[in-house]
Steps between C-alpha positions, in 0.01 A plus 500: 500500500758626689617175685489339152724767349740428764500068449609621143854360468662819337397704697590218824851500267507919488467477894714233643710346182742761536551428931474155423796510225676711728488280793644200275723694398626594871457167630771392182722762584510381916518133349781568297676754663502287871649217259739722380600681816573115654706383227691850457528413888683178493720581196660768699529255793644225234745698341628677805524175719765406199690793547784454770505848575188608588377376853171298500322688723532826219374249294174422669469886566559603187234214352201661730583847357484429203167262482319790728631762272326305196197472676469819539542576177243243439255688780534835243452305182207350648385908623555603190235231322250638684571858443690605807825638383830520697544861577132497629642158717780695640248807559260283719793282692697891548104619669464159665875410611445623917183199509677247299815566693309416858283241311874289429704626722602181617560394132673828436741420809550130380606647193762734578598251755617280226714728362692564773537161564635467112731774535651412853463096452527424808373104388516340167308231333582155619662584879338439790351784763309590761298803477357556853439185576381340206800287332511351130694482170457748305332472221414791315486854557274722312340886512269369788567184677817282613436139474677254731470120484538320833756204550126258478442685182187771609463795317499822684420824363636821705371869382859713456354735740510272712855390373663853531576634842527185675755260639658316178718198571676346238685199550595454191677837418850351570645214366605322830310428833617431851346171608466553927454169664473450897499151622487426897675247658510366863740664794658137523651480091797600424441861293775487307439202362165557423622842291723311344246266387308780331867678334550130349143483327539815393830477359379202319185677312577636175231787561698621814741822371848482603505896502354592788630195678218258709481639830355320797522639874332431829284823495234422801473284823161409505269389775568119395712548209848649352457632192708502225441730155606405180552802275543374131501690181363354173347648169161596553329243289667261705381603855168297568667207359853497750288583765260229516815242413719673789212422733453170396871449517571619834204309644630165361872552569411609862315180569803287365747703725276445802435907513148596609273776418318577822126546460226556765474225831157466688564393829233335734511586895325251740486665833428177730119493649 
């Protein structure tokens, strides 16, 4: 009888219809609220990627706060369904906060790693670093992770606590590069000819700065070569591109002027029998 009684749907409705409705209910309020959190997300991007005045990396920043801070919100609406109210949350995350802090430490630090790096800057979306050792675009910065984008277009993901503390270069934080060039050329050529070789393409590249003017000196007399630098300054988005042409350049208009660029000799000894 008593296995019967309990295949009776109301009383199978008096026992689980109310955690059933309750866990619709919850799994409506995640649905909803993650799709609301995202699109709350980007609209702060949107609208502050329009306004001149506000850097794009605050932007991003500013994006991830607010879509975790409405998910959170979310997390205690979704408490709340099933009874769990927020003063008893904060009660049990106040008596558990020492094991979740060692449980995400490493999220903890990530975190308050990206706020320094928000509040000091020391990159911005779009310029290209290297964070020790590990060079990209970047891409976005949020609470947690930097994401660069290599020059052959690979996503990489770097933890800000991994970010913060270590050797930052960005070589995109000014506006102008120097472009260092060293070419070698044989003992027998005439060096000053051969500088002036490099001055002249130089002078005649629209990416090469007048201010600081080209500068080319013999700066080392190597085993088999002279060599001559080329110090040229250009905007930065421009540096990849004059380099490459100014080594192209100099390679053709040293073979027309008979100028040679030394490179390795194997010689063969034959001692007679």
């Amino acid at each position: 009888m008593e296995s019967l009684e309990s295949l009776d749907p109301v009383v199978l409705y008096e026992t689980w219809g109310p955690l059933v409705l309750n866990a619709l209910k919850a799994i409506v309020v995640l649905f909803v609220g993650w799709i609301i959190a995202n699109l709350a997300g980007r609209s702060v991007r949107k609208r502050l990627a329009r306004t001149p005045q506000i850097d794009p990396t605050l932007g991003s920043f500013f994006a991830s706060l607010l879509r975790w801070a409405i998910l959170l919100v979310v997390l205690i609406a979704v408490l709340g369904i099933f009874g769990i109210q927020a003063t008893s949350l904060v009660a049990v995350l106040g008596a558990a906060s020492l094991a979740i802090g060692l449980a995400l430490q490493g999220t903890l630090s990530d975190l308050a790693a990206g706020v320094m790096l928000i509040l000091f800057r020391p990159y911005k979306l779009g310029q290209y670093v290297d964070i020790a050792g590990t060079s990209g675009t970047v891409q976005d910065l949020n609470l947690f992770v930097t994401e660069l984008v290599t020059p052959d277009n690979v996503q990489i993901l770097v933890p800000n606590g991994k970010v913060w503390g270590q050797i930052i270069t960005n070589f995109s934080h000014h506006e102008t590069r120097r472009c260092d060039l060293v070419f070698g050329i044989d003992y027998d050529d005439d060096a000053d000819r051969a500088m002036q070789i490099i001055l002249d393409l130089a002078k005649a590249d629209e990416r090469v700065m007048d201010t600081p003017a080209p500068w080319v000196r013999v700066t080392n007399l190597g085993d088999s070569s002279v060599d001559l630098t080329a110090r040229l300054w250009c905007k930065a988005a421009d540096y990849w591109d004059l380099k490459f042409a100014m080594t192209k350049g100099v390679k053709e208009a040293y073979d027309k002027a008979g100028i040679s660029i030394p490179y390795p000799h194997a010689v063969e000894i034959v001692k007679p029998a």
